[in-house]
N, C-alpha and C positions, 0 to 999 in steps of 0.2 A: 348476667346481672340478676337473673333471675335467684338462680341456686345460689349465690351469694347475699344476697335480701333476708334467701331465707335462714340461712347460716348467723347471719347476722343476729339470729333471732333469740339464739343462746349461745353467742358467742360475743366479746367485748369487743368492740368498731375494730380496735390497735390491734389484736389477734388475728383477726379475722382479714383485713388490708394488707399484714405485715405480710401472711400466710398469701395471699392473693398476689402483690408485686413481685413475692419472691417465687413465685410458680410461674409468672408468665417472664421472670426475666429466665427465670433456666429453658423452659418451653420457646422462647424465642433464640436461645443460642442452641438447641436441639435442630431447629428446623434451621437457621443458616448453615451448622455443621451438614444436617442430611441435604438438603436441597439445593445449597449453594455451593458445597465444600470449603465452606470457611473454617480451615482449621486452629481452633484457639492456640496462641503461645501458654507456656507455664505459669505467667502470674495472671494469664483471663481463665484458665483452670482453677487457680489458689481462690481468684475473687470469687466463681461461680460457686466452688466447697464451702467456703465462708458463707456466702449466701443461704445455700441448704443448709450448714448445721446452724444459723443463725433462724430457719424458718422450723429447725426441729426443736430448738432449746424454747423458743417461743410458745411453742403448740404443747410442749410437754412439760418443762419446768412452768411456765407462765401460769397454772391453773393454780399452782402449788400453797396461793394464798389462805 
């Protein structure tokens, strides 16, 4: 929470949160994959891509104003 406060600090709330849920939802289906062997089917793969390029177009287009 910390490193995120501080982020926050030159970075817009929306940015920075969008950027933050969509890291811990891929980071939480990392570690069911590794730890538990939950193997996603094809559209919990399609959602989790969408996710990530949803957290890249954010972080790279979004400054663009």
């Amino acid at each position: 929470m910390f490193c995120l406060s501080q982020v926050m600090k030159s970075l817009p709330v929306g940015i920075t949160y969008a950027s933050y849920a969509g890291i811990c939802i891929i980071a939480t289906s990392v570690v069911g994959i590794i730890k538990f062997n939950q193997i996603p089917n094809v559209p919990t793969m399609v959602g989790l891509f969408l996710i990530v390029v949803g957290v890249l177009m954010i972080n790279l287009l979004g400054q663009l104003r």
